[in-house]
BANU-777023 format. One record per residue (C-alpha): y, z, x; residue in one letter. Coordinates in steps of 0.02 Angstrom, whole numbers, plus 32768, in hexadecimal, padded with zeros to 4 digits. Layout:
residues N
      Y      Z      X   r
      Y      Z      X   A
...
//
This chain:
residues 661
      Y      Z      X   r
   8000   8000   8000   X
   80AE   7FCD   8065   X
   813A   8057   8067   X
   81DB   8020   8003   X
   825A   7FBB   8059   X
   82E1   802C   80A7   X
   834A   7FB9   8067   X
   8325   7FA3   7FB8   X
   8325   805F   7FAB   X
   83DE   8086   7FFE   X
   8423   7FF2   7F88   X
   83BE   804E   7ED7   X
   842B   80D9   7F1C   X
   84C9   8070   7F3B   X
   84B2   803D   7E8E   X
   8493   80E0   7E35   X
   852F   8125   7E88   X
   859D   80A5   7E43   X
   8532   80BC   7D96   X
   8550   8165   7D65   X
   85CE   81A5   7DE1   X
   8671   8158   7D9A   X
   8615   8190   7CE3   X
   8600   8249   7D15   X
   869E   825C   7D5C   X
   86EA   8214   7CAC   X
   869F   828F   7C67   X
   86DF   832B   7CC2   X
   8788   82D1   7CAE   X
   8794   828E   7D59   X
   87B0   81EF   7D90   X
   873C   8189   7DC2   X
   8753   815A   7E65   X
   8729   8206   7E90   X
   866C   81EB   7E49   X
   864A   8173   7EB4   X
   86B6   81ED   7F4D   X
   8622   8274   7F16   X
   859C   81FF   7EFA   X
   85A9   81A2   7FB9   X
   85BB   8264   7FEE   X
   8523   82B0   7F93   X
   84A9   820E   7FB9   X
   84F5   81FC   8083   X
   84AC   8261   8126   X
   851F   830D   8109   X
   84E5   8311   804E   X
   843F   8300   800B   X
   8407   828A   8096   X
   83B6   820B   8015   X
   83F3   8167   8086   X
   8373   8143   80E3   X
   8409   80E2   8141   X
   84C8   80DC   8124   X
   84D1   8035   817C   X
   84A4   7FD4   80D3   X
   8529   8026   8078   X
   859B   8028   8110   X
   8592   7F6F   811A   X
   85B4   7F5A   8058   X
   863F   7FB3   8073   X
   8693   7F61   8102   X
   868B   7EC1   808F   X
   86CC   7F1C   7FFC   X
   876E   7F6B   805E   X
   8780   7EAB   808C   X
   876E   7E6E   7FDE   X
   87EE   7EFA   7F95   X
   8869   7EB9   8004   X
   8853   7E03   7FE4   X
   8852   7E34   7F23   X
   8902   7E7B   7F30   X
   8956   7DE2   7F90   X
   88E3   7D68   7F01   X
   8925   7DB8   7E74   X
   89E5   7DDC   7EBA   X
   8A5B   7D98   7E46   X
   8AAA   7D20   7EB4   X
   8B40   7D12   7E2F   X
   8B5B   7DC4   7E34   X
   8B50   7DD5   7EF0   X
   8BDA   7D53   7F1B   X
   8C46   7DB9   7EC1   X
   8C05   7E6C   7F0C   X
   8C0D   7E23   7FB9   X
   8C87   7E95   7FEB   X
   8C44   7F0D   7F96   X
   8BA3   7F07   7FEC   X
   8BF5   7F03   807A   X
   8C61   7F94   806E   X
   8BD2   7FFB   8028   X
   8B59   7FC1   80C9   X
   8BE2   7FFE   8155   X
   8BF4   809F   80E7   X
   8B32   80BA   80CE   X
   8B29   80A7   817A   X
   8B9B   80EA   81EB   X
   8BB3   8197   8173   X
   8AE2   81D4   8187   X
   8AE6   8197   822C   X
   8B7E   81FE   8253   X
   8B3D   8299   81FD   X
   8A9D   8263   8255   X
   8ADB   8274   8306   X
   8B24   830C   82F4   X
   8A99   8368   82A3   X
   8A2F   8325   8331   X
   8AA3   8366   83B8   X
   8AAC   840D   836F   X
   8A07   8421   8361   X
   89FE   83D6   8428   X
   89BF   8343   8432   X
   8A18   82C1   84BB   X
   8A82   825E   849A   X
   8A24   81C4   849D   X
   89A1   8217   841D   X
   8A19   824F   83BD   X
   8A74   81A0   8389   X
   89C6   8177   8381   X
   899F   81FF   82F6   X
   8A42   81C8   829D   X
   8A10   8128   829B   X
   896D   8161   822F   X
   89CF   818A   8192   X
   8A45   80F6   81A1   X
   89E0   806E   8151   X
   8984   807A   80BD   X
   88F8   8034   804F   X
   88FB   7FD7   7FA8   X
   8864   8066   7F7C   X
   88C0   807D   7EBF   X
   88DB   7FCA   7E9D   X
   8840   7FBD   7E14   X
   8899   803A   7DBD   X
   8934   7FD8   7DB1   X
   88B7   7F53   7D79   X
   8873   7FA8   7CF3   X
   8918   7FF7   7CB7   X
   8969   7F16   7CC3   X
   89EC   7F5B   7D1A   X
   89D2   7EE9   7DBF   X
   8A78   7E8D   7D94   X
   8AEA   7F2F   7D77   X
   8B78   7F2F   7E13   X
   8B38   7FC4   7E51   X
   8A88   7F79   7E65   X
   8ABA   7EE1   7EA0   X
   8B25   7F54   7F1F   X
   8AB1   7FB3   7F65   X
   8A15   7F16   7F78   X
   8AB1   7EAE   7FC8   X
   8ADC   7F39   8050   X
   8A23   7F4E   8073   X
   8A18   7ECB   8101   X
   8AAD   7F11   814F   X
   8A6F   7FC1   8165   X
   89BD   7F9B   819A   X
   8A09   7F0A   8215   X
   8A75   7F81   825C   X
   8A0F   7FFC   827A   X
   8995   7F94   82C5   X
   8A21   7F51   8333   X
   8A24   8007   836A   X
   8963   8021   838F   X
   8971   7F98   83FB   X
   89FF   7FDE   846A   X
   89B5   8082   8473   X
   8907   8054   8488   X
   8922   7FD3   8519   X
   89A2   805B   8568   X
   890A   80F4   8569   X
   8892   807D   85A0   X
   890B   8025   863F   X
   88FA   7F75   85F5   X
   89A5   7EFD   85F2   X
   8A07   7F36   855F   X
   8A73   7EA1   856F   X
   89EC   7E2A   856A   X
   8979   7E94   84F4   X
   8A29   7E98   8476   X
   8A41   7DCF   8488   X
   898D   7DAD   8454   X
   89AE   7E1D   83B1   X
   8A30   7DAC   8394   X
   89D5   7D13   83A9   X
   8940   7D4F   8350   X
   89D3   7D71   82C4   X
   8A00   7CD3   82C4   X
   8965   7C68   82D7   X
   8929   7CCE   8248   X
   89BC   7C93   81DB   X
   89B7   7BD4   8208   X
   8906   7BCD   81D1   X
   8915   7C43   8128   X
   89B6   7BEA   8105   X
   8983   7B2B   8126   X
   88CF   7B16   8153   X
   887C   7B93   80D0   X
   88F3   7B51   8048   X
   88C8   7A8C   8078   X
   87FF   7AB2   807D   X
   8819   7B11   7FCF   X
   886D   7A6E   7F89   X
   87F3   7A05   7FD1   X
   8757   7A60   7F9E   X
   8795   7A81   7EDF   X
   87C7   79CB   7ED3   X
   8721   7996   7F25   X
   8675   79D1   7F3D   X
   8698   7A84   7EF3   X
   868D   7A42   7E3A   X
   8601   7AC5   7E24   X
   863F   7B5E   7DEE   X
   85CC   7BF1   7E5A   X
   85FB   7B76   7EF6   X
   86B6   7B93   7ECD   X
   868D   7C4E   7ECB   X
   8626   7C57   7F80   X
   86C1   7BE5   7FCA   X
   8743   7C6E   7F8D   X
   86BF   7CF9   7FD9   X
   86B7   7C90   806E   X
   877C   7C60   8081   X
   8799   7D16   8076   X
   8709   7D4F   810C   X
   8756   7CB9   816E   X
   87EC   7CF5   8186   X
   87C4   7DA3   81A4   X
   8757   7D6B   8232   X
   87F6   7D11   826F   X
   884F   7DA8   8270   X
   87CA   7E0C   82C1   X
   87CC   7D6B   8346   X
   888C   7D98   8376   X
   8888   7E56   8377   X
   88B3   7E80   82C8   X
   8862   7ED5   8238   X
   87F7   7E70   81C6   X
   8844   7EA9   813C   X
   88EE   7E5F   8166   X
   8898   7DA9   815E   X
   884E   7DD8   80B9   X
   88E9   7E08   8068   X
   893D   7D58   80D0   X
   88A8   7CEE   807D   X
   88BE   7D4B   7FD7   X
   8994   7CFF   7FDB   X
   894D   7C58   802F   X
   88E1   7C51   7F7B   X
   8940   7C95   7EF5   X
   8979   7C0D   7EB1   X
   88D1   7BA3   7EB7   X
   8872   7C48   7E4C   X
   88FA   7C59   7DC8   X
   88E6   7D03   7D7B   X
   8888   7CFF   7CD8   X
   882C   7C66   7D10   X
   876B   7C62   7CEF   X
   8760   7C4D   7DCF   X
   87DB   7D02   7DD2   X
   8761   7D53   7D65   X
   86C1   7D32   7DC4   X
   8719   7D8B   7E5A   X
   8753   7E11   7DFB   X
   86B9   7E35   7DA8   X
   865B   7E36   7E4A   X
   86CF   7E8F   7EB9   X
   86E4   7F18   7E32   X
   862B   7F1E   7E0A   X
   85F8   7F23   7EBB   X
   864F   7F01   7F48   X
   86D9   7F96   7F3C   X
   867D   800A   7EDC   X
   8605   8009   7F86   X
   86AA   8024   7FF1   X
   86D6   80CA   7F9D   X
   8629   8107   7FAA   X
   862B   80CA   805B   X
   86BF   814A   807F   X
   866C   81D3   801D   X
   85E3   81BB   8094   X
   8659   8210   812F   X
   8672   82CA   80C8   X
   8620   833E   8137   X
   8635   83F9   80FA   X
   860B   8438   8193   X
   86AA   8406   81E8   X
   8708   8467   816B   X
   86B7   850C   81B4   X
   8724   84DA   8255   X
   87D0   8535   8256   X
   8832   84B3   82BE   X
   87F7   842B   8243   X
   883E   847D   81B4   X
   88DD   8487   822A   X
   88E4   83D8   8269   X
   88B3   839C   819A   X
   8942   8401   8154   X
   89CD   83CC   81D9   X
   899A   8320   81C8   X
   8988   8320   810C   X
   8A43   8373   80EA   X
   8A78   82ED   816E   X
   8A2D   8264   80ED   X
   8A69   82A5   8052   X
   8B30   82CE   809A   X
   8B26   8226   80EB   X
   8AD5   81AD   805B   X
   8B2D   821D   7FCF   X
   8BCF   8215   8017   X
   8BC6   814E   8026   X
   8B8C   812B   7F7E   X
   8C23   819E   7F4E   X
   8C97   8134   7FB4   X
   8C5C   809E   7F85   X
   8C6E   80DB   7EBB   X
   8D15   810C   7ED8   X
   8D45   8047   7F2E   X
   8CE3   8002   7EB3   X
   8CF2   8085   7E14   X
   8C57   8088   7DE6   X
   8C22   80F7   7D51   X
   8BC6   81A0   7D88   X
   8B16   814E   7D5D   X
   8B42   80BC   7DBA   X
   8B7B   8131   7E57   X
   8ACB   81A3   7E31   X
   8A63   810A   7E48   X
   8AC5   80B6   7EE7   X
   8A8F   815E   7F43   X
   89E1   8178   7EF6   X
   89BC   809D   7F1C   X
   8A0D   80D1   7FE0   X
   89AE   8187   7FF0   X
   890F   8134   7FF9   X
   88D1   8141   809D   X
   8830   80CF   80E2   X
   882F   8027   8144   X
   88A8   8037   81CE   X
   889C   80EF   81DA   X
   87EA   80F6   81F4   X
   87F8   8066   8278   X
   8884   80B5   82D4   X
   8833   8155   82E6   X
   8798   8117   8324   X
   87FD   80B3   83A2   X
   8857   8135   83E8   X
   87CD   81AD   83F8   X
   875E   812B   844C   X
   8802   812B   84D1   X
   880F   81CA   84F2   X
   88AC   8203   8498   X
   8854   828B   8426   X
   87A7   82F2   8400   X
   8741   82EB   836E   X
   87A7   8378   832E   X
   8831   82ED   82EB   X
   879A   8264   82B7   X
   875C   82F8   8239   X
   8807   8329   81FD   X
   882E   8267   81D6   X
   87A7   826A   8172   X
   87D8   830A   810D   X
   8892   82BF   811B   X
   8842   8217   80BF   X
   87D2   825F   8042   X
   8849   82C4   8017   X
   88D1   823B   7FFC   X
   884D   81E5   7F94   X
   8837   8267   7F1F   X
   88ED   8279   7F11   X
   8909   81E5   7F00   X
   8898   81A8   7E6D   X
   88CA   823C   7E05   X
   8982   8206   7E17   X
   8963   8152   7E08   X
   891A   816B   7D6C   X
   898E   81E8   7D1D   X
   8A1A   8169   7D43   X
   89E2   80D6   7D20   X
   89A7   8113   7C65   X
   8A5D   813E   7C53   X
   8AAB   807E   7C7C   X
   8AA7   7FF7   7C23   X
   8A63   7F4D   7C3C   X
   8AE3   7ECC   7C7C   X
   8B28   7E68   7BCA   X
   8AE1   7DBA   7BBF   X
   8B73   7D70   7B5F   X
   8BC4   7CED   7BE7   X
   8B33   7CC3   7C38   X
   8B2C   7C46   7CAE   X
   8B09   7B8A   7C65   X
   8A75   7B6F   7CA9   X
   8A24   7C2F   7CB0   X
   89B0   7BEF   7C32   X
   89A2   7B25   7BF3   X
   8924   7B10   7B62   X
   891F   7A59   7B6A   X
   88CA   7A00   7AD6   X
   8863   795D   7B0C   X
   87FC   78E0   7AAB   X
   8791   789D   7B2B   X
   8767   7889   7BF3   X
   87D7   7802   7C25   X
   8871   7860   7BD3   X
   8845   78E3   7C41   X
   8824   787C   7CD7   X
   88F7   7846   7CCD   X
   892D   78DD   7C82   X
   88DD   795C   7CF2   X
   8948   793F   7D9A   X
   89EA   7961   7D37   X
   89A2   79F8   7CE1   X
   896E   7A40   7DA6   X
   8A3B   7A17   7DD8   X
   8A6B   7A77   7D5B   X
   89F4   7B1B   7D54   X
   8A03   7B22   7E0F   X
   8AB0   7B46   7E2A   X
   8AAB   7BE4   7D92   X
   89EC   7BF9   7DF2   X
   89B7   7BF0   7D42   X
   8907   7BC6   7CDC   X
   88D5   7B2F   7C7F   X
   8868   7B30   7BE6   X
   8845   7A81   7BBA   X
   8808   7A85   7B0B   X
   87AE   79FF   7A95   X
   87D4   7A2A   79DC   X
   876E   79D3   793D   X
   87A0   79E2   7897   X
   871A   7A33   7820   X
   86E7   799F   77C1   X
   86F9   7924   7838   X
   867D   78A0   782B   X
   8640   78C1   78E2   X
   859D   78F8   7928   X
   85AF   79B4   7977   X
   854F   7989   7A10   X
   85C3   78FF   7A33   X
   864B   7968   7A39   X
   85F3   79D0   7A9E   X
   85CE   7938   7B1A   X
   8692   7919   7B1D   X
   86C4   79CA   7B48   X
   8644   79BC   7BD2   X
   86AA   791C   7C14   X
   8744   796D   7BF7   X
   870F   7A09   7C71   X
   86D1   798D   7CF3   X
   8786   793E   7CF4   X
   87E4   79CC   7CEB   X
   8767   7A26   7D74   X
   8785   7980   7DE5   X
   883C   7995   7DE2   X
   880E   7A2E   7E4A   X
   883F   7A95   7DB0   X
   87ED   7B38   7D9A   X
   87F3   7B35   7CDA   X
   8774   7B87   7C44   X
   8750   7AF4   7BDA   X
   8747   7B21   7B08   X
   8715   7AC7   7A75   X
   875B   7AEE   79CD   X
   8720   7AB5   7922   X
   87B6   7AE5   78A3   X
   87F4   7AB6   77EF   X
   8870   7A38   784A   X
   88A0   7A09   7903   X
   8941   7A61   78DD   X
   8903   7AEC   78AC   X
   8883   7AFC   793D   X
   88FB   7AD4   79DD   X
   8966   7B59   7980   X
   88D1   7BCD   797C   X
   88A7   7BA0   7A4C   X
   896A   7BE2   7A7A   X
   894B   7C76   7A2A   X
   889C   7CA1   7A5E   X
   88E1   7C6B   7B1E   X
   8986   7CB6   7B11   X
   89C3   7C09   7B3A   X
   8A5F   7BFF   7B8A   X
   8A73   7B34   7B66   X
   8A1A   7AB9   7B09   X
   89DE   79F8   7B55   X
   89A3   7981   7ABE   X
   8982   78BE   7AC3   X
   89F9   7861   7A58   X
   89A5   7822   79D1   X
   89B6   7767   79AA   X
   8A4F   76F7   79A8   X
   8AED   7704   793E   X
   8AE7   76D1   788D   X
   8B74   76B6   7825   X
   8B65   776A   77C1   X
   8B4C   77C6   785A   X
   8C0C   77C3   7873   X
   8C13   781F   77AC   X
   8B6F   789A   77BD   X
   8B33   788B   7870   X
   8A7D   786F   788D   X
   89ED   78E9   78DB   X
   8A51   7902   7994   X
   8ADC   7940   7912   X
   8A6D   79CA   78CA   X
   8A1A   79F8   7945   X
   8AE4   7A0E   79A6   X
   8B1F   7A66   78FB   X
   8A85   7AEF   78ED   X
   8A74   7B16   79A3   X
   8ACD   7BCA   79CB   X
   8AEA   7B88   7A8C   X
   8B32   7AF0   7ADF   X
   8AC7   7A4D   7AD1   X
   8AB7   79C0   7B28   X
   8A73   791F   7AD3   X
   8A20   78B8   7B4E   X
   89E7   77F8   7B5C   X
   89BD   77F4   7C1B   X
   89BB   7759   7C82   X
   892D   7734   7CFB   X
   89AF   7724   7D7A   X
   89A7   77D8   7DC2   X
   8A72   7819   7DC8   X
   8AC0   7811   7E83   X
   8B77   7829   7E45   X
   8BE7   787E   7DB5   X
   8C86   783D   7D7D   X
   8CF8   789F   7D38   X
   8D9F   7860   7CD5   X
   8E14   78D8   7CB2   X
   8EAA   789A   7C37   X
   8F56   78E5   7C43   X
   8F25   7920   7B8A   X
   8E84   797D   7BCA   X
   8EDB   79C1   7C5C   X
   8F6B   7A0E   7BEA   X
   8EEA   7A54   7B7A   X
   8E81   7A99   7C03   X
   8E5B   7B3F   7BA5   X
   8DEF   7ADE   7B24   X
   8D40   7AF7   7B2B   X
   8D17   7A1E   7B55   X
   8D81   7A0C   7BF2   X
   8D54   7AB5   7C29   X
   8CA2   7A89   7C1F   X
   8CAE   79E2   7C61   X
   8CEE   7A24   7D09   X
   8C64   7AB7   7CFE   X
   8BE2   7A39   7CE6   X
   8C1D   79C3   7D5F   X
   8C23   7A80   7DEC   X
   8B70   7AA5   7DCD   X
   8B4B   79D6   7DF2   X
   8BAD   79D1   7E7E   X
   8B7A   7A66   7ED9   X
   8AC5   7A20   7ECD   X
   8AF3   7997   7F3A   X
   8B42   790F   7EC6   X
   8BE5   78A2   7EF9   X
   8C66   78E9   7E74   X
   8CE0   786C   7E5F   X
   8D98   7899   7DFD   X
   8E00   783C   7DA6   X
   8EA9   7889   7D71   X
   8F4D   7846   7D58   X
   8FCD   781C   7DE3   X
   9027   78B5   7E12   X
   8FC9   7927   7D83   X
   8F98   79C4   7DD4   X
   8EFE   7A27   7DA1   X
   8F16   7AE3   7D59   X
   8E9E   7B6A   7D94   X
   8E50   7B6B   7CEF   X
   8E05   7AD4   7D22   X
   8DA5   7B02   7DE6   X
   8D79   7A44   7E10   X
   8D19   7A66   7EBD   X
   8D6F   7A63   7F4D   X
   8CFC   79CA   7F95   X
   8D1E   795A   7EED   X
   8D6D   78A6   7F22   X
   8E0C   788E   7EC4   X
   8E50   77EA   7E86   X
   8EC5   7795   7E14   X
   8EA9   7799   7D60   X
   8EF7   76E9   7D47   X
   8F1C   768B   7CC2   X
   8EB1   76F2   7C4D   X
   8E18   7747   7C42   X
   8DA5   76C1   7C02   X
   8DF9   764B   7C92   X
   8DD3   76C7   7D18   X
   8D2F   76E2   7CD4   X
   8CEE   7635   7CCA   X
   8D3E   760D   7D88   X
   8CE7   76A7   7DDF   X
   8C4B   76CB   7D77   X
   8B9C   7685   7DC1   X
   8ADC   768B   7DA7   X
   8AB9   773B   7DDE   X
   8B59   7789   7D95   X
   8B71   7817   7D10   X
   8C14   7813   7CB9   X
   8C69   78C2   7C7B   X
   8CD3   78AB   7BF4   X
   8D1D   793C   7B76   X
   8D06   792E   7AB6   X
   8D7D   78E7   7A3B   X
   8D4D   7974   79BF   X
   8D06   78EF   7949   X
   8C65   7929   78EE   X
   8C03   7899   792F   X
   8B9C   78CC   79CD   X
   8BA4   7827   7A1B   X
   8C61   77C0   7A09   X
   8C98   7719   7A1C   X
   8CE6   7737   7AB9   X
   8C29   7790   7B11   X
   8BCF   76E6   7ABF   X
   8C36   7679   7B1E   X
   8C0B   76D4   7BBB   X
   8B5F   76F0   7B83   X
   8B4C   763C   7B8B   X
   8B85   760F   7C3F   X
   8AE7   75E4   7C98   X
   8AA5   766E   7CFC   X
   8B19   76E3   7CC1   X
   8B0A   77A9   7C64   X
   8BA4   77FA   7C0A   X
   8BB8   78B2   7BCD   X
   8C13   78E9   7B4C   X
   8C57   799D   7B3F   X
   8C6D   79DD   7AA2   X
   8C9F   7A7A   7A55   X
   8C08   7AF1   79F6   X
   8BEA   7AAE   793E   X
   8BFF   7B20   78A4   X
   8B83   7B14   7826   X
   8BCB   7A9F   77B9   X
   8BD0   7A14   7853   X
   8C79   7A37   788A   X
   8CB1   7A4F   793E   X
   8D0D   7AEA   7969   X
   8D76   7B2D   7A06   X
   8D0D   7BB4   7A83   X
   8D07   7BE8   7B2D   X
   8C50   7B90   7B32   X
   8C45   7AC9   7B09   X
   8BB1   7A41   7AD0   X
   8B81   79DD   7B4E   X
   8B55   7927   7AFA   X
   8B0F   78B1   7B7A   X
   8AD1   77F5   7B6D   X
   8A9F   776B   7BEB   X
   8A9E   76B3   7BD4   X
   8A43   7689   7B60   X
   8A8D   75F3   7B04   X
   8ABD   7636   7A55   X
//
């Protein structure tokens, strides 16, 4: 009879832990990170000694510390954090330099060196994202504060690492000089390839061989090891590659996306559970018995708390944060783990302390883990999730489709514009009950459809809705999606009573609570946008169609599309209308349609603002519809109910190609 696998049996453990620790620690009204704290604890070597060996779990847990940190820099609101930059920045200095201050001087007075003791301050700078599933759970990952504290992250871990390596290569007699300019390098090599090659081999894969959805899943786990091992390669923590390759993907893995919730559900089912059990594995009661490590674990745990609380204080007064908001920026920094644990081993393996300091760090970052979680929690409860109104216009496109070669031209443009909001795509095929259509051939279509979209390099959840009408389904998809804009095909030609009651396109437009855009795609794939601004739509600006034009024709450009303007001589744009910076200007001479018909080419998407006519698709969009080669959008205010345009901050987009009509 063969003896279980040592292996098999250390992973049932694993497993239990992360079973019924978090739910018995719920239960005594704890949270419960510290279940799985107790759990690693009572299964590990100073417990009840059930591992046969910690290496299994040790391992897991390596990989799930990496996978935290990629998490937070995948699912960073980049949105948010463009406008927090400085406030991530302020709050990194100040998270900082204030523990490592209080740091240094609690080493000195207990008397440690002076190169230990920056050392030792350098411990409770940084910090680890340890709290960040709570946030999850509690959807407050887009609240300022959040976004704050995961911005100023990769400042206080790279800075402290920065320090490790000056100390480290002065104990040891190496060239600090040298030893410092390789950091840098390392920095930077790491940063060309998260920033440029990751990003180009995530394109290429999605658009080509990764249509399958578990290979999409392994290249994310493998983008994410890759550049931690290109870290490691230039003398820097994995996890500050992981957290690089999670920004180098965020916009590929939109949040919400069915690709986002495969690596959430592993990483929180797994991966990160096994990381906090991997910690619980270092409590060892037997070094509390030792008087100087109850010494060392109280001066260096005030030093923490004075140092991180008096930075997230700082930082709330700058940024005037609510008290909740303040109470989770300190309990998200507190954490103590990655960097800490490395550091420490590092400078005892040099010399510069005893186990006595090893054994408080660990009391020091249990201790801020248990603190931590209770705070985190208590806080978060008490905040509110972000609002949703003014969302982005591409955070989530529900595009309606009929069949696979719609998809195959429409796809690209839905990509441009989800990309730049790093948004999700749900491309939907909706049936009217009744139809006279077999089921399984609608089936067969969606199927297409998902192979389109999926080609595009889209990372999109495919649906297919049967409803009383196809108005009344699409309608149905926003609101089961939380759609943030709609994409339809226009629906036939005109006919002579469209221009008195409109046709499908129309009410589709007039039930839809979001901005629409009604699409007949060229094969030509779209290499420019034109957009002709009138001295009538640049004096009425603050209407919802020119305003959306020019926020359309942003979220093209910045995807890499030639924005071409055409204004009037000497007409100057107001702010209300941010044209990019890298938009070609030119004369919009003699008119509109003139201009139009001398500059637009195959390839071309034309941007024009609504009349505020009921009709979807005007005179003046068929006439460019039918140039050869050519796609026009129309914006257009929201419709009321009754089929009547109104005036709002948010427009319809209404979009045709050239198809003769």
């Amino acid at each position: 009879m063969h003896e279980p696998s040592a292996l098999v049996w250390d992973l049932l453990l694993l497993l239990t832990v992360i079973l019924f620790g978090p739910f018995v620690a719920e239960r005594l009204r704890l949270p419960g990170i510290i279940g799985l704290l107790l759990g690693g604890f009572l299964i590990g070597p100073t417990g009840l000694g059930l591992l046969q060996s910690v290496t299994t779990v040790d391992s897991l847990g390596q990989i799930g510390l990496l996978y935290l940190m990629f998490l937070a820099g995948l699912e960073l609101d980049l949105n948010v954090f463009a406008r927090l930059r400085q406030a991530a920045i302020q709050f990194g200095l100040l998270t900082f330099a204030l523990p490592m201050a209080f740091g240094f001087v609690g080493a000195r007075w207990l008397g440690f060196d002076l190169p230990a003791s920056i050392l030792i301050g350098s411990l409770w700078a940084s910090h680890t994202l340890v709290m960040y599933p709570i946030m999850q759970r509690f959807g407050i990952t887009a609240d300022p504060a959040v976004a704050t504290t995961v911005g100023a992250t990769v400042i206080t871990d790279t800075l402290a690492l920065l320090v490790l390596a000056v100390v480290a290569s002065g104990a040891t007699g190496e060239g600090g000089l040298g030893s410092n300019i390789a950091l840098l390098v390392g920095l930077g090599v790491l940063a060309v390839y998260c920033a440029f090659v990751l990003t180009f081999l995530a394109r290429w894969f999605f658009a080509g061989m990764g249509q399958d959805r578990a290979l999409r899943f392994i290249f994310v786990l493998a983008a994410f090891l890759s550049a931690s091992f290109v870290a490691e390669l230039g003398g820097i923590e994995g996890i500050v590659g992981a957290f690089f390759a999670g920004l180098a993907l965020n916009r590929l893995v939109p949040n919400g996306g069915p690709l986002m919730d495969r690596v959430e559900f592993f990483g929180g089912a797994l991966f990160i559970p096994a990381f906090l059990v991997s910690v619980g594995l270092l409590i060892d009661p037997t070094v509390l018995a030792d008087p100087r490590t109850w010494q060392l674990a109280i001066v260096f745990a005030i030093s923490l708390v004075l140092g991180k609380g008096g930075a997230a204080l700082a930082i709330g007064r700058i940024r005037r944060f609510s008290r909740p908001q303040v109470e989770v920026t300190f309990a998200l920094s507190l954490s103590q783990a990655a960097a800490t644990l490395a550091a420490t081993t590092v400078g005892a393996s040099v010399g510069l302390f005893g186990d006595d300091v090893v054994n408080a760090v660990v009391v020091v970052i249990v201790f801020s883990l248990f603190t931590s979680s209770v705070l985190a929690t208590r806080a978060a409860a008490r905040i509110a999730p972000p609002a949703r109104d003014g969302r982005p216009l591409g955070a989530a496109i529900v595009a309606a489709i009929e069949d696979g070669a719609t998809a195959l031209r429409l796809a690209p443009v839905l990509a441009r514009i989800a990309q730049r909001d790093g948004g999700v795509v749900v491309p939907a095929h909706v049936i009217a009950d009744g139809e006279d259509r077999p089921l399984d051939e609608a089936r067969a279509t969606a199927r297409e459809i998902d192979e389109a979209v999926r080609r595009a390099g889209i990372e999109a959840d495919p649906s297919l809705r049967v409803a009383q009408s196809v108005r009344q389904g699409v309608r149905n998809e926003i609101h089961e999606h939380d759609g943030s804009l709609l994409v339809i095909a226009r629906h036939g030609a005109l006919r002579p009573q469209d221009y008195l009651f409109g046709g499908l396109s129309e009410e589709i437009v007039a039930a839809s609570p979001v901005p629409v855009v009604v699409v007949e795609m060229d094969e030509s794939p779209v290499r420019r946008v034109l957009l002709p601004l009138r001295a009538h739509d640049i004096r009425a600006s603050r209407r919802s169609e020119t305003g959306l034009a020019v926020e359309v024709a942003r979220r093209l450009a910045a995807s890499g599309l030639e924005l071409v303007v055409g204004r009037p001589d000497g007409a100057v744009l107001p702010d209300t209308l941010p044209v990019p910076e890298n938009a070609r200007f030119e004369p919009l001479a003699p008119d509109r349609d003139h201009w139009i018909r001398a500059t637009a080419q195959a390839g071309d998407l034309v941007l024009l603002p609504g009349t505020g006519t009921t009709l979807v698709f005007g005179r003046d969009a068929a006439r460019v519809a039918a140039m050869p080669g050519v796609s026009v959008a129309v914006v257009v205010g929201p419709f009321t109910s009754t089929g009547f345009p109104v005036t709002s901050p948010v427009g319809t987009i209404v979009a045709g190609n050239t198809a003769p009509i």
